[in-house]
C-alpha positions in Angstrom: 117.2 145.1 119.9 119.5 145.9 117.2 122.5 147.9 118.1 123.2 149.4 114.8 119.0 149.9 114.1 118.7 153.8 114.5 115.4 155.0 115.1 113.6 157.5 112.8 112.8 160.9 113.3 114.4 161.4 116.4 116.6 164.4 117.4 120.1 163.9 118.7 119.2 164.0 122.2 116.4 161.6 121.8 118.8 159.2 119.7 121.1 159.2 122.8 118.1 158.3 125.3 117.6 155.4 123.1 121.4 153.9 123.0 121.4 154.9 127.2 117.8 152.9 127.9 119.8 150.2 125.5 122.5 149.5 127.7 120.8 149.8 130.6 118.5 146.9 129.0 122.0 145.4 128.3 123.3 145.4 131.8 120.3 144.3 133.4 120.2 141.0 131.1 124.2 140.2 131.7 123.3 140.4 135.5 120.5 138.1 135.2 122.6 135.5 133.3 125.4 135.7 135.7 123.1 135.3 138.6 121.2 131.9 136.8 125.2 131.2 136.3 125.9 131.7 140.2 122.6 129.3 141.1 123.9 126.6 138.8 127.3 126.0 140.3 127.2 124.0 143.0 125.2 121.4 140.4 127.9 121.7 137.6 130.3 119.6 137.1 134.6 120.5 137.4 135.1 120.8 134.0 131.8 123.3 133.6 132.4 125.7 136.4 135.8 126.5 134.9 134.1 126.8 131.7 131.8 129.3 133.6 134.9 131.4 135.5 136.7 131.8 132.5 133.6 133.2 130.2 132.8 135.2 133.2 136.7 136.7 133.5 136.9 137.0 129.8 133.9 138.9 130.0 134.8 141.2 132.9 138.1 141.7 130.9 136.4 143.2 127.8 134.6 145.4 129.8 137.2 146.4 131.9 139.3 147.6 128.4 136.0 149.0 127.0 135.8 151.4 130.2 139.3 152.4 130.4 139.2 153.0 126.2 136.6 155.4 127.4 137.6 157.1 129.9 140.7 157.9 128.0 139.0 158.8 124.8 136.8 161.3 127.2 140.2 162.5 128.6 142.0 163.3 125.1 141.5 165.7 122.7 140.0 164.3 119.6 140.6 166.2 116.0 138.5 166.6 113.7 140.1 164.0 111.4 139.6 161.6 114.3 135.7 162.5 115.3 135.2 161.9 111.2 136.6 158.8 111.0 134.0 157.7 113.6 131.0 159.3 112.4 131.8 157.2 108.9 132.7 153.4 110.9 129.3 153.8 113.0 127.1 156.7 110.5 128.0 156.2 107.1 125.5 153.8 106.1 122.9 156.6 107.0 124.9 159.5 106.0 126.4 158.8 102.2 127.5 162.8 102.1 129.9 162.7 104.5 133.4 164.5 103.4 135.1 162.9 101.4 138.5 163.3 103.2 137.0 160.9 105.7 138.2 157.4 105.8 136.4 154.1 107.1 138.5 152.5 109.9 139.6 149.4 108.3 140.5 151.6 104.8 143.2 154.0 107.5 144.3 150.6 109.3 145.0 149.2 105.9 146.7 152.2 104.8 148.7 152.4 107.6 150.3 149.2 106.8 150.5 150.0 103.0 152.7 153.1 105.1 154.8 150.4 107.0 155.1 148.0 104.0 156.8 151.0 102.1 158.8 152.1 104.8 160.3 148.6 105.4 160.6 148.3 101.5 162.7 151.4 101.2 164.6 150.8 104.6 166.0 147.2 103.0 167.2 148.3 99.6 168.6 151.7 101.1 170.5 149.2 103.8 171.4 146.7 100.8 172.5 149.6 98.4 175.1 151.2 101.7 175.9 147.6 102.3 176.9 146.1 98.7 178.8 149.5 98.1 180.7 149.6 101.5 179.5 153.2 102.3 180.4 153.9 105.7 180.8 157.7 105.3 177.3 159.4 107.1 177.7 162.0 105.3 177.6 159.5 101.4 174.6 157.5 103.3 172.7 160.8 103.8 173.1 161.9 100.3 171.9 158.6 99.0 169.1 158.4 101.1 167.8 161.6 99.8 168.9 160.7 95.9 166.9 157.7 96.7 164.2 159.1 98.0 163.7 161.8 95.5 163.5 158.8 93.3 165.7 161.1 90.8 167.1 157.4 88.7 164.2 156.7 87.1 162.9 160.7 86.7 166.1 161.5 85.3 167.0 158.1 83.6 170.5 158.3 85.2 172.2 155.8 87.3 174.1 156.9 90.3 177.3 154.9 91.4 178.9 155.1 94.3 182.8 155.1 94.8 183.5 154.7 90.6 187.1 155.4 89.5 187.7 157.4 87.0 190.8 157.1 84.8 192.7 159.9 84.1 195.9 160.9 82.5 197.8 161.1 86.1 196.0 158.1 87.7 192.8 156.6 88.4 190.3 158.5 91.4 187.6 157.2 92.7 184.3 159.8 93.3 182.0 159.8 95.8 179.4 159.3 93.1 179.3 159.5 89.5 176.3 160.2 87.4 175.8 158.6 84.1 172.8 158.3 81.5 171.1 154.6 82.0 171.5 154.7 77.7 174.6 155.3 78.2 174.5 157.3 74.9 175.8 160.3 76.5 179.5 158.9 77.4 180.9 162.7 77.4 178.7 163.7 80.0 179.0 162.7 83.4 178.7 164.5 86.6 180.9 163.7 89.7 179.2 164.2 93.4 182.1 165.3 95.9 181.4 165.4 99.6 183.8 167.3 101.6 183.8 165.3 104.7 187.0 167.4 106.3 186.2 170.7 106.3 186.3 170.7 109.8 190.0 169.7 109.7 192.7 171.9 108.5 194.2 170.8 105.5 198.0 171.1 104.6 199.4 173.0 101.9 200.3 169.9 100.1 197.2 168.1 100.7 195.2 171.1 98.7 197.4 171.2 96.0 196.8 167.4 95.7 193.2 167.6 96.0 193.5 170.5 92.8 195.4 168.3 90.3 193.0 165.7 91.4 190.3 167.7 90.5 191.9 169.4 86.8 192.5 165.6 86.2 189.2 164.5 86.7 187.7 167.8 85.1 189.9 166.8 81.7 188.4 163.3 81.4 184.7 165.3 80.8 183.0 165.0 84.3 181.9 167.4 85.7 182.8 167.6 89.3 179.9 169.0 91.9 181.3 169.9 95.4 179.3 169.7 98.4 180.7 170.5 102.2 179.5 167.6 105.3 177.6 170.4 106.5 175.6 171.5 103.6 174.8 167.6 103.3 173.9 167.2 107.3 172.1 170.5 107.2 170.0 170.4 104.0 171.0 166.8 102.3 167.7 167.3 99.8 168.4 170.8 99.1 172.0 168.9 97.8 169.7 166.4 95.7 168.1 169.3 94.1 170.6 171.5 93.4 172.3 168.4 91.5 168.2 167.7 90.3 168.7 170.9 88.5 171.9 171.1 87.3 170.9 167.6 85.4 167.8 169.2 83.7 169.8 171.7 82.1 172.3 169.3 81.0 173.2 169.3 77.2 171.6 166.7 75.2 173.4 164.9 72.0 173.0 166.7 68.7 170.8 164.1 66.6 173.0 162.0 63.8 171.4 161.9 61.1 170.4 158.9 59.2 171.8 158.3 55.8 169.7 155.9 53.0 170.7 154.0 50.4 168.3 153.1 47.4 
């Protein structure tokens, strides 16, 4: 009998006496063969009765996992995702109207490693980028991982650099992050990111006024400087991302030159 042959014209009860008369069918002939099995061993040589205890454990085995698969499938809660995704791997030749949301089990294995694949993919050039950089700060990592993630580069055609001096009149200072076009057409506008990573600690008199002229120097040089406390970062490091998302899209663009022609 054919395991995946379904009868015609049967209701669902009836289609269930048919898979239970089945196995019983099933069981009965994997008895008879391990009885004719039991007869023959005291004719069989070494080599063949080990042959015979190890098919016969192997077997046991299977069915051993198959039984304990279902008493814990009978046990958990299934969604309806999950009792979809079966009617489809055993029913979907029979049923081609099926909703569409449901997925074969080998197309959600292979997506879930598509899912691991892109994970790992991401993890390696996020550790590379914190790596190559030096950026040690958790508070610079988390606001990379979300720039990264929001994949805001190539939507934006900006590069972002970590740790990039910037030479002013006073000195050169080195930003968390600078912003610049990939073109680089648009020299005059640049956008430093500034993570506060000491708010926690009081800060001296003379340490703010430093951190001021830092700032009016950088400001002077065109760059725009974007401030962002550790805790704003730790708390909501996307709602960062897109704060700075939007503050790009409203950015000036360069007045057009226009071409001149001679003839």
């Amino acid at each position: 009998m054919d395991s995946h042959a379904e009868p015609r014209g049967l209701t669902a009860a009836e289609r269930l006496s048919v898979t239970k008369v089945f196995i019983e069918r099933m069981t009965e002939l994997t008895l008879r063969h391990l009885e004719e099995d039991l007869k023959l061993m005291p004719a069989l040589n070494s080599l063949d009765v080990m042959y015979k205890q190890s098919y016969w454990k192997q077997f046991a085995h299977s069915l051993g996992e198959a039984g304990t698969k279902l008493e814990e499938t009978a046990k958990a809660s299934v969604n309806d995702e999950e009792k979809w995704n079966l009617i489809l791997e055993v029913y979907g030749h029979l049923f081609p109207d099926l909703p569409s949301t449901a997925m074969r089990q080998d197309v959600k294995a292979r997506l879930d490693w598509l899912k691991r694949r892109i994970a790992k993919e991401f993890e390696v050039e996020f550790t590379r980028l914190i790596n190559a950089n030096t950026i040690s700060s958790p508070i610079e990592q988390i606001f990379l991982l979300e720039w990264k993630f929001a994949g805001l580069d190539k939507k934006l055609d900006v590069h972002l650099s970590p740790h990039e001096p910037i030479q002013t009149d006073i000195g050169s200072y080195a930003v968390d992050f600078l912003i610049v076009p990939k073109d680089h057409t648009l020299q005059t506008v640049k956008i430093a990111i500034e993570l506060d990573g000491h708010e926690f600690h009081e800060k001296t008199k003379d340490q703010v006024r430093k951190d001021k002229v830092r700032e009016r120097a950088i400001v002077q040089q065109g760059v725009t400087v974007l401030r962002f406390s550790g805790s704003e970062v730790v708390r909501n490091g996307r709602g960062c991302v897109e704060e700075v998302e939007k503050f790009l899209r409203k950015r000036p663009q360069p007045p057009l030159v226009p071409t001149t022609t001679t003839g």
